[in-house]
ROSE-4610 file (N, C-alpha, C; in Angstrom, 1 decimal, always signed):
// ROSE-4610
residu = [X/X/X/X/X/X/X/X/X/X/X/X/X/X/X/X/X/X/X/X/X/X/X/X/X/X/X/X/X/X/X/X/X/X/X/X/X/X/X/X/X/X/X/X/X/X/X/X/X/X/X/X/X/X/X/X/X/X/X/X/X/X/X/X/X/X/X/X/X/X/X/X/X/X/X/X/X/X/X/X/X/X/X/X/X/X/X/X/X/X/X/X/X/X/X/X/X/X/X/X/X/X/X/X/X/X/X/X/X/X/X/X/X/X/X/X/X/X/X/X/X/X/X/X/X/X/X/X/X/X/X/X/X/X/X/X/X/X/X/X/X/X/X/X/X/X/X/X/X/X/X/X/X/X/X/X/X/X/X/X/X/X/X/X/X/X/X/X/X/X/X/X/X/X/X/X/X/X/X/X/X/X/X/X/X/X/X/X/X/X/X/X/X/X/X/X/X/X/X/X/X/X/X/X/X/X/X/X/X/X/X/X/X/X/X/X/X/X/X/X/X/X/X/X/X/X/X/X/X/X/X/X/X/X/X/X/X/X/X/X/X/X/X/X/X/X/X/X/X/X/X/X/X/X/X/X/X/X/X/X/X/X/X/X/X/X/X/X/X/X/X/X/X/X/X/X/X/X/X/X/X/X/X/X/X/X/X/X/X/X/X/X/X/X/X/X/X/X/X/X/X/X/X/X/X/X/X/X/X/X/X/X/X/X/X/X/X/X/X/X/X/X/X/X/X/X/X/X/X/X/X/X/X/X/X/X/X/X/X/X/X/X/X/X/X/X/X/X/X/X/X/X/X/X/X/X/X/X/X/X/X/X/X/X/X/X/X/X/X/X/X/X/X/X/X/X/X/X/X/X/X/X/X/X/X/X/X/X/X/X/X/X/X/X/X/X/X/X/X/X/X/X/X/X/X/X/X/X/X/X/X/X/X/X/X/X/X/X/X/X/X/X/X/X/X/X/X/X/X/X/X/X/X/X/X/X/X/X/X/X/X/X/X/X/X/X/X/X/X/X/X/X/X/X/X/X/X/X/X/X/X/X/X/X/X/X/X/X/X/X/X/X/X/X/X/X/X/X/X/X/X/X/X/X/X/X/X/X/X/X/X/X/X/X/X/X/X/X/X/X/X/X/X/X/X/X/X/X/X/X/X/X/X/X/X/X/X/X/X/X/X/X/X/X/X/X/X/X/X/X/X/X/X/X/X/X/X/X/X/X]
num = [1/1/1/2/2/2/3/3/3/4/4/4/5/5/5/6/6/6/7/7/7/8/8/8/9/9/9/10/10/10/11/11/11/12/12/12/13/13/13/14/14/14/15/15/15/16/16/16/17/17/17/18/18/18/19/19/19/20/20/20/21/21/21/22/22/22/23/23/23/24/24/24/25/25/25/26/26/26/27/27/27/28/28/28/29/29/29/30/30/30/31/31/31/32/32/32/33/33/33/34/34/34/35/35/35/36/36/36/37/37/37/38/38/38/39/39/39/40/40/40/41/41/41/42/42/42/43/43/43/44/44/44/45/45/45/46/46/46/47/47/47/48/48/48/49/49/49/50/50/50/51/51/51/52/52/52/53/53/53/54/54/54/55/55/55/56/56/56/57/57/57/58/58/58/59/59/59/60/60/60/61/61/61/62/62/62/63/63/63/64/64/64/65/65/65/66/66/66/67/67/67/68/68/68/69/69/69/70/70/70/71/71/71/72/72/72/73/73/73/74/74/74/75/75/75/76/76/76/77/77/77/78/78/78/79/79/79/80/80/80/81/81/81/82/82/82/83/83/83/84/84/84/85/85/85/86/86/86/87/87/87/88/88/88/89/89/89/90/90/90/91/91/91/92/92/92/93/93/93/94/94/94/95/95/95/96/96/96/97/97/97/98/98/98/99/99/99/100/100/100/101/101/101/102/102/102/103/103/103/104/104/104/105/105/105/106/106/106/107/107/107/108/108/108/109/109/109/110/110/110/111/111/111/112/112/112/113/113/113/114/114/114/115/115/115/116/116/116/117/117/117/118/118/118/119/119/119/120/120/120/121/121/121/122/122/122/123/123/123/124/124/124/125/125/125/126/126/126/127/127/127/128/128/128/129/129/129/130/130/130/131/131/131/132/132/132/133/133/133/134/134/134/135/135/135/136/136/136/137/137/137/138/138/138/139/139/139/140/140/140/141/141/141/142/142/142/143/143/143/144/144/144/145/145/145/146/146/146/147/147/147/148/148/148/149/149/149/150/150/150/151/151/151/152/152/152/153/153/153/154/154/154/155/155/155/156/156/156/157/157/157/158/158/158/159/159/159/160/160/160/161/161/161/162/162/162/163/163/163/164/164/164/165/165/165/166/166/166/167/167/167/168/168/168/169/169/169/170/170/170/171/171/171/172/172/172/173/173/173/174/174/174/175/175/175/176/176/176/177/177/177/178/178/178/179/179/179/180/180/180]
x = [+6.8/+6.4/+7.6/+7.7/+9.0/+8.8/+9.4/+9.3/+8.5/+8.8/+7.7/+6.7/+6.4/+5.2/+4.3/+4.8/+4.2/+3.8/+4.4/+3.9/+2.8/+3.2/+1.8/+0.0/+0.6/-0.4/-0.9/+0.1/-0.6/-0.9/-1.1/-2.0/-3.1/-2.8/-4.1/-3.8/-3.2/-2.8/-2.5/-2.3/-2.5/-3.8/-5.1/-6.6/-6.8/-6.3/-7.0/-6.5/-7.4/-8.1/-6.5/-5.7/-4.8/-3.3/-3.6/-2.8/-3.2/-4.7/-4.5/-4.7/-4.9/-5.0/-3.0/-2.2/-0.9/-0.1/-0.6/+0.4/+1.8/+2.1/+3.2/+4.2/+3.7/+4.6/+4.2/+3.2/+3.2/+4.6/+4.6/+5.7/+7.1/+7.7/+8.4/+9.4/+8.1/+8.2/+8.6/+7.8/+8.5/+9.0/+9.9/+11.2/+12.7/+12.5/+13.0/+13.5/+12.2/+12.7/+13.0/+12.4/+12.7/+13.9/+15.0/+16.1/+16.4/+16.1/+16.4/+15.3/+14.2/+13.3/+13.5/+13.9/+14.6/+15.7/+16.8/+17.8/+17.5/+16.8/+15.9/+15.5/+14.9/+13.5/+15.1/+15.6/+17.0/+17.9/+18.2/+19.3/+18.3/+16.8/+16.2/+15.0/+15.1/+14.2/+13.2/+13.2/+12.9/+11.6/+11.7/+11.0/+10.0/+8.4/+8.0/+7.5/+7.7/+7.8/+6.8/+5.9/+5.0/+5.4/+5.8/+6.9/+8.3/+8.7/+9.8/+9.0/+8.1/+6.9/+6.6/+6.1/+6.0/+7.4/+8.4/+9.6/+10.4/+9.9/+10.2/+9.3/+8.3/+7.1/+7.2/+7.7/+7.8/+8.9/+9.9/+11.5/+11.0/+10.7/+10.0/+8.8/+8.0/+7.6/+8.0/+9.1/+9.9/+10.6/+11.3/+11.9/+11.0/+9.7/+9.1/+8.7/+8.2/+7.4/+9.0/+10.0/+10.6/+11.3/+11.5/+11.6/+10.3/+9.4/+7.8/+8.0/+8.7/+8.3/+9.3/+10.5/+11.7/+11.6/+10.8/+10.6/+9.4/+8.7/+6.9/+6.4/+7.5/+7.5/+7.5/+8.2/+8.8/+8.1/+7.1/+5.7/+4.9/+4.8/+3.4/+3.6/+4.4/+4.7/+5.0/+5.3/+5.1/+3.4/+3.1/+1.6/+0.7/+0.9/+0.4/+0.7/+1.8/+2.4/+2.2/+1.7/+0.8/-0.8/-0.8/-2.4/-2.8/-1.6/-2.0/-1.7/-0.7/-0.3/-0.4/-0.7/-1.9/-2.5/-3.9/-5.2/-5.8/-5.9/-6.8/-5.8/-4.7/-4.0/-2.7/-3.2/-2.6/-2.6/-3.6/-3.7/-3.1/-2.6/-1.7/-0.2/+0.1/+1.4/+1.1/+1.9/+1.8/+2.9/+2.8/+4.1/+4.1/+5.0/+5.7/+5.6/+6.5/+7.0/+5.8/+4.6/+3.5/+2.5/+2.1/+1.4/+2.3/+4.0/+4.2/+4.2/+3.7/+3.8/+2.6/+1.5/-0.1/-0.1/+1.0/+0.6/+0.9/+2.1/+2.9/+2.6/+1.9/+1.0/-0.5/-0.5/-2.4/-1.5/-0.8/-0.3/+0.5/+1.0/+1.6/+0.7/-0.5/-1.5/-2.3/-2.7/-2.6/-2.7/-1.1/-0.2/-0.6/-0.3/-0.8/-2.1/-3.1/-4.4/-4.2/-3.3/-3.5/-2.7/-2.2/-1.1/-1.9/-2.9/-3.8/-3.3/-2.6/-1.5/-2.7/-2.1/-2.6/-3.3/-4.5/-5.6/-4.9/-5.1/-4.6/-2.9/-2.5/-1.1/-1.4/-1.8/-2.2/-3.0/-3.9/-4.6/-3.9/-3.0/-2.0/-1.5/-0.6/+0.2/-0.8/-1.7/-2.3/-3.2/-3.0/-3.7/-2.5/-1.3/+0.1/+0.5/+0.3/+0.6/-0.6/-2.0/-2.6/-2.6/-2.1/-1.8/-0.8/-0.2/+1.3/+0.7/+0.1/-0.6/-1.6/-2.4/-3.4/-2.6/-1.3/-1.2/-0.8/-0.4/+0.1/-0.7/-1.9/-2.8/-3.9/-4.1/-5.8/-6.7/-6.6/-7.8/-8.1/-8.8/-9.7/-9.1/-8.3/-7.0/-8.5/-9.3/-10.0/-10.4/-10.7/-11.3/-10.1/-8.9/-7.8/-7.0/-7.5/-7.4/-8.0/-9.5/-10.3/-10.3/-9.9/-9.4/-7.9/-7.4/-6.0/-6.3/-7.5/-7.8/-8.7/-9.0/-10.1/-9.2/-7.5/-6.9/-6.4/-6.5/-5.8/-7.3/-8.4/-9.8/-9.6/-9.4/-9.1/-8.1/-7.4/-5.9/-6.8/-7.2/-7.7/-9.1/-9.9/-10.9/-10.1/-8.7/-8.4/-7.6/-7.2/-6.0/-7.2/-6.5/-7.2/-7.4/-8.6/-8.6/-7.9/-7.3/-6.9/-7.9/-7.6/-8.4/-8.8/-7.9/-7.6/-8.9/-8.8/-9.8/-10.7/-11.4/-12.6/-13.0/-12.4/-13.2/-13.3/-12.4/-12.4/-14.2/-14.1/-15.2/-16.3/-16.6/-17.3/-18.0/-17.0/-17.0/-17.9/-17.7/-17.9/-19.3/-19.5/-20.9/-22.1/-21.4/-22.1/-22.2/-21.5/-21.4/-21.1/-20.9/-21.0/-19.5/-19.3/-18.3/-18.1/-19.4/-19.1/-19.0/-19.2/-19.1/-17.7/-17.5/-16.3/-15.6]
y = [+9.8/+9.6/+10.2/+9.1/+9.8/+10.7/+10.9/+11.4/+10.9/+9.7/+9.2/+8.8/+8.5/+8.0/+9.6/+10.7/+11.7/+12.1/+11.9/+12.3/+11.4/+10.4/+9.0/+9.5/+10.2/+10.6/+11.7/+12.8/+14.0/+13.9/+13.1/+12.5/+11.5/+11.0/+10.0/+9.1/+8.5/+6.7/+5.7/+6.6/+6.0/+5.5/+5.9/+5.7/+4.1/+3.9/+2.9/+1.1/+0.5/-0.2/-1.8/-1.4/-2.2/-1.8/-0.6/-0.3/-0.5/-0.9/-1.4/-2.6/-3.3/-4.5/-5.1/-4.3/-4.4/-3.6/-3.4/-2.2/-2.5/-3.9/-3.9/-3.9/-4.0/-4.3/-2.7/-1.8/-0.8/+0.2/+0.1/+0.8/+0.0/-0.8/-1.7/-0.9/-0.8/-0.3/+0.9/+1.7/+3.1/+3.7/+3.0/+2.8/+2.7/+1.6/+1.0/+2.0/+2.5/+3.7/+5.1/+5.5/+6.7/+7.6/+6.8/+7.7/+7.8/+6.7/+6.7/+8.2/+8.1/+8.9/+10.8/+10.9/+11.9/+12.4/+11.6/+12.1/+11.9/+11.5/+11.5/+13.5/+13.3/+14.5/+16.2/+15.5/+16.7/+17.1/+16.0/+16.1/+16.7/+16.3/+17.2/+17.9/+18.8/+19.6/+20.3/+20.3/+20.9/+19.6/+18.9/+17.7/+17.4/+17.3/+17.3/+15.9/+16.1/+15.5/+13.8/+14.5/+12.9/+12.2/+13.0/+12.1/+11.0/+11.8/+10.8/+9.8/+9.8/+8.5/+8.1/+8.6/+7.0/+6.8/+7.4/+6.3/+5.5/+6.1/+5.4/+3.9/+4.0/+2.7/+2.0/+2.6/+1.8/+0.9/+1.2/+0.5/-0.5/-0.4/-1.5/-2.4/-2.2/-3.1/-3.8/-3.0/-4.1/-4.6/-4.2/-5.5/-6.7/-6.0/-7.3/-8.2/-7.5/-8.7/-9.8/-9.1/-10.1/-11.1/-10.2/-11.7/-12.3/-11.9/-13.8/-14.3/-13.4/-14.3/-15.5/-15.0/-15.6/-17.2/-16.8/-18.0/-19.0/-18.2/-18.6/-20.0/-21.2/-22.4/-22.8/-22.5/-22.7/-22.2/-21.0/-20.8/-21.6/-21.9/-22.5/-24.0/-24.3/-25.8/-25.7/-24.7/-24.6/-24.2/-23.5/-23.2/-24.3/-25.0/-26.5/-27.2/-27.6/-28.4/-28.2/-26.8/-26.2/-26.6/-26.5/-26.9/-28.2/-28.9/-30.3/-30.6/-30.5/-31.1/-30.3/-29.4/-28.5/-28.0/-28.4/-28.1/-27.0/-27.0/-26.4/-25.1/-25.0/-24.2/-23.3/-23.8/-23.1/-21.5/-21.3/-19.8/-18.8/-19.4/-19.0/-18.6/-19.1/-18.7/-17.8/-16.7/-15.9/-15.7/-15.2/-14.9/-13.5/-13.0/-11.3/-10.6/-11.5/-10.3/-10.4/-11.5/-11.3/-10.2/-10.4/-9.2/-7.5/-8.0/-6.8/-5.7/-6.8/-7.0/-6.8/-6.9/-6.6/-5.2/-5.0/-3.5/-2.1/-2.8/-1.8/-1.7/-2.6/-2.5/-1.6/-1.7/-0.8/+0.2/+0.9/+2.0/+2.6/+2.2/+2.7/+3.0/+2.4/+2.3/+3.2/+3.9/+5.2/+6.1/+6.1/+7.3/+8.0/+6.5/+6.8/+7.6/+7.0/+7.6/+9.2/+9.2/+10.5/+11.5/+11.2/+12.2/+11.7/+11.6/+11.1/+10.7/+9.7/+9.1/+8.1/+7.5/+6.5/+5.5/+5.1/+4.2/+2.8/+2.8/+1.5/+0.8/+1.8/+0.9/+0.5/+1.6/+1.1/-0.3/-0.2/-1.5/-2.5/-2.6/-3.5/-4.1/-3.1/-3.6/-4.4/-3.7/-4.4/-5.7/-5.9/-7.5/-8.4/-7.9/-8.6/-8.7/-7.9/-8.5/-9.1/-8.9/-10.3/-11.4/-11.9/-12.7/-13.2/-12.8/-13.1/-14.0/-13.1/-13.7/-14.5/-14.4/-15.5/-17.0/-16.5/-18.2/-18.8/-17.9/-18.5/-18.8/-18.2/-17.8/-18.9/-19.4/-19.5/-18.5/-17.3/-16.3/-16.4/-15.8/-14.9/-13.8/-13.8/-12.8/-11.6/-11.9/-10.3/-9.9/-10.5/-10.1/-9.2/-9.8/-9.0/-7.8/-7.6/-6.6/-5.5/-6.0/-5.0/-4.4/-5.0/-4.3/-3.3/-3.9/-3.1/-1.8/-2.0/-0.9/+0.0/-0.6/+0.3/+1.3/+1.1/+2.5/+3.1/+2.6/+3.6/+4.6/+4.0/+5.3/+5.8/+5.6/+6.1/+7.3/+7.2/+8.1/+8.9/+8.9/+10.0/+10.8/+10.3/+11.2/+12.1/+11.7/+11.7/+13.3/+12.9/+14.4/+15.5/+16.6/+17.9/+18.4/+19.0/+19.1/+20.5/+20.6/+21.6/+23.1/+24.3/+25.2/+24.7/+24.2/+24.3/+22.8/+21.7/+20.6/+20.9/+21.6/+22.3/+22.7/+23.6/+24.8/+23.4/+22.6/+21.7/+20.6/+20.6/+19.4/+20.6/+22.2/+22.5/+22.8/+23.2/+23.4/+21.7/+20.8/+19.5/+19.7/+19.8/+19.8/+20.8/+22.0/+22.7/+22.4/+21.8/+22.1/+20.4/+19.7/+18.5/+17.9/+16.9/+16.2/+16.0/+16.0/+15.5/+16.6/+17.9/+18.8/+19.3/+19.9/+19.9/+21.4]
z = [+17.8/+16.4/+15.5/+14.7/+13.8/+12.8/+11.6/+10.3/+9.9/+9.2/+8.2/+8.7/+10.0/+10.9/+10.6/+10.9/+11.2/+9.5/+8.1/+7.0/+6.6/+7.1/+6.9/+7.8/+8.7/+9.5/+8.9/+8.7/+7.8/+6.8/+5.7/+4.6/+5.3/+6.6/+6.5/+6.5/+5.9/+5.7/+7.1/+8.3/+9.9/+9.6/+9.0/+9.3/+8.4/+7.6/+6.8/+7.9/+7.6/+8.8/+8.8/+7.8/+7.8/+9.1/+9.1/+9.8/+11.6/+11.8/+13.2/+12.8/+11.9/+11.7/+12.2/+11.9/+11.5/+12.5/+13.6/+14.2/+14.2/+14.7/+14.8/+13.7/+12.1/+11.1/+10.5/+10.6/+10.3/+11.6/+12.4/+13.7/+13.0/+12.7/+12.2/+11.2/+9.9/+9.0/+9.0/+10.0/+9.9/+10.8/+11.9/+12.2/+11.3/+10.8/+9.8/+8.8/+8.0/+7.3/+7.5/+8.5/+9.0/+8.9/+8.9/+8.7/+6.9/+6.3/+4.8/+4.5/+5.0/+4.5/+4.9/+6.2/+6.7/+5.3/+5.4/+4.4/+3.4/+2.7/+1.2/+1.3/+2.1/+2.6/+2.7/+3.1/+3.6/+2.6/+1.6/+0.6/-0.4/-0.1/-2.0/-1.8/-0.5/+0.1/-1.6/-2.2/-3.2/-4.0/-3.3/-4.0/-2.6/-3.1/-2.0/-0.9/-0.2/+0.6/+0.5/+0.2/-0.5/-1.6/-2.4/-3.5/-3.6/-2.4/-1.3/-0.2/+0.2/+0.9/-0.5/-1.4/-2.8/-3.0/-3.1/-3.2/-2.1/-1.3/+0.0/+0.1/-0.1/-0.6/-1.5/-2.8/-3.7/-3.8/-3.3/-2.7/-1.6/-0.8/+0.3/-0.8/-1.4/-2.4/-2.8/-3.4/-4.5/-3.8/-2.2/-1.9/-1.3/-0.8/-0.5/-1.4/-2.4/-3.2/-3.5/-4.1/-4.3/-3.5/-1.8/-1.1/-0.9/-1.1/-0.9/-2.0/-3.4/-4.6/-4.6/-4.4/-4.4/-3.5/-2.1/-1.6/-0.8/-2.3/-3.1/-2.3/-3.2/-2.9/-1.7/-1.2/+0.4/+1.3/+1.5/+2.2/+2.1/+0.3/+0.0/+1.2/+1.3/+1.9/+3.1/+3.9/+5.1/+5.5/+4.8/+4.8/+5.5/+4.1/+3.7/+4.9/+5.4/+6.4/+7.6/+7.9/+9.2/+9.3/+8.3/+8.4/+8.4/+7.4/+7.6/+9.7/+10.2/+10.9/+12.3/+12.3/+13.3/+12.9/+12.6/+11.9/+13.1/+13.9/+14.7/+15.6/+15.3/+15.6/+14.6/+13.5/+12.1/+12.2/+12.6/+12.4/+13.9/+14.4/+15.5/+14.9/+14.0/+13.0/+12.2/+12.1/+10.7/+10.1/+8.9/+7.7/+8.0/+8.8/+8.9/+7.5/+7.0/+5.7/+4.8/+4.9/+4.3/+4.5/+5.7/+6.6/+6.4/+6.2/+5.7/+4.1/+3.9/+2.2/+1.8/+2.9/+2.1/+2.9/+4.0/+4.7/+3.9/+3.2/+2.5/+1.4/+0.7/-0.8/-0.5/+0.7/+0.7/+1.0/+1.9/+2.4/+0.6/-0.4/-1.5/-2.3/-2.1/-3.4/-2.7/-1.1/-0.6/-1.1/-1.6/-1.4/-3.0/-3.9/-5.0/-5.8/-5.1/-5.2/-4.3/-3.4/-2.8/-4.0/-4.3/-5.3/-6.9/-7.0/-7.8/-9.2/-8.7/-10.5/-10.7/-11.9/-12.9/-12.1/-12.6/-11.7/-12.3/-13.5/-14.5/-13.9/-13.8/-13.5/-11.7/-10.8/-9.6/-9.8/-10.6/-10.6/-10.9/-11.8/-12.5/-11.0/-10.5/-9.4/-8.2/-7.8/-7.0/-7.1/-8.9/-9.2/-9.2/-9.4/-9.1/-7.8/-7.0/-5.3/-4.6/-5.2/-4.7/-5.5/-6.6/-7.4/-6.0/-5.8/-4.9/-3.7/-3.1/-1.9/-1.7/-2.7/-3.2/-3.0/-3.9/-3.9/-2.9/-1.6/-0.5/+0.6/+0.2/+1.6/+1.0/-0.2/-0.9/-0.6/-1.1/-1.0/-2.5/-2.3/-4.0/-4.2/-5.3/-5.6/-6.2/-6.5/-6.9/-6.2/-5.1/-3.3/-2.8/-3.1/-2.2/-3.4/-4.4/-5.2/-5.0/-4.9/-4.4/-3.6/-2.1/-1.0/-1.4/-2.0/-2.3/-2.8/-4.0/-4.5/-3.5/-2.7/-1.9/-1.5/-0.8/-0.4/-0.9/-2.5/-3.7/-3.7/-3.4/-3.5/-1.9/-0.9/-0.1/-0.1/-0.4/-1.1/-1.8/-2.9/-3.8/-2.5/-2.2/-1.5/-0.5/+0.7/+1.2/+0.7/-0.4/-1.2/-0.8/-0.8/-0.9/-2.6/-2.6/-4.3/-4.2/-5.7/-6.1/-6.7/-6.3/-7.3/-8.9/-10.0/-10.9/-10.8/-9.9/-9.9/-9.9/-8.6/-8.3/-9.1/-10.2/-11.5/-12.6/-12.9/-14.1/-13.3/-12.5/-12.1/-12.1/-11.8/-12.1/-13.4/-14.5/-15.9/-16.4/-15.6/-16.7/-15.7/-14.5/-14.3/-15.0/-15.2/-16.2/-17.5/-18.4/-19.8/-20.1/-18.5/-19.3/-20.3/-20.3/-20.4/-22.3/-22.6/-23.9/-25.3/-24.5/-25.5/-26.3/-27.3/-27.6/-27.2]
């Protein structure tokens, strides 16, 4: 097990059901990064280590999304052209960098919810990378949102709460949210 295999594990994000769905593009993936993430992790020991797994994710995002976006067309028609012309064995073909592209969008939106940032922009992104895939797969892009968002709430249960959480969620269950 490498670096970043082993910080994905000690948050959790080995568990969420994309990653045995995906073994091989999740092992791939963090191979692949492993050393960038190591000397990320080495050069700015001062920055914690999960912070470097979101930019280590969010860089593999944005290169994926923009190679499927870049050649959107060109799936859609291979897609198309599988299914017309082997209907009954279509699904024996897969798109790699797609399967890596919905692995590494649930695994970021994770990490996100684990380090408990902004719900709204998570949601943003994750209605923009099934927008992406939707159009190549024909799914129900709010079906595959939903799921996306499911490991951005995975990630948040997953975090450990903080003292300062614990007292603030006790304060509102005593006194209630709406007082001033």
């Amino acid at each position: 097990m490498n670096i970043l295999e082993s910080q994905l594990c000690h948050i959790g994000a080995d568990r969420l059901s994309i990653v045995t769905d995906y073994p091989d593009a999740y092992h791939l993936f963090c191979s692949r990064e492993s050393q960038l993430y190591a000397n990320t992790c080495e050069r700015k020991p001062e920055t914690s280590p999960r912070l470097h797994l979101l930019g280590i994710l969010t860089k593999t995002h944005l290169e994926l999304s923009c190679m499927v976006e870049t050649h959107l067309d060109s799936r859609r028609e291979l897609k198309r052209a599988l299914t017309q012309s082997i209907a009954q064995h279509h699904n024996k073909f897969h798109d790699v960098q797609l399967e890596e592209l919905a692995l590494i969008t649930h695994l970021w939106l994770y990490v996100q919810g684990y380090l408990h940032m902004d719900f709204s922009l998570a949601n943003d992104h994750a209605a923009k990378c099934a927008s992406l895939i939707a159009q190549i797969c024909n799914l129900d892009q709010h079906q595959q949102r939903t799921n996306f968002m499911a490991s951005f709430y995975h990630g948040q249960h997953a975090a450990p709460s903080s003292t300062l959480s614990l007292f603030k969620r006790w304060l509102t269950f005593c006194f209630g949210s709406n007082r001033p």
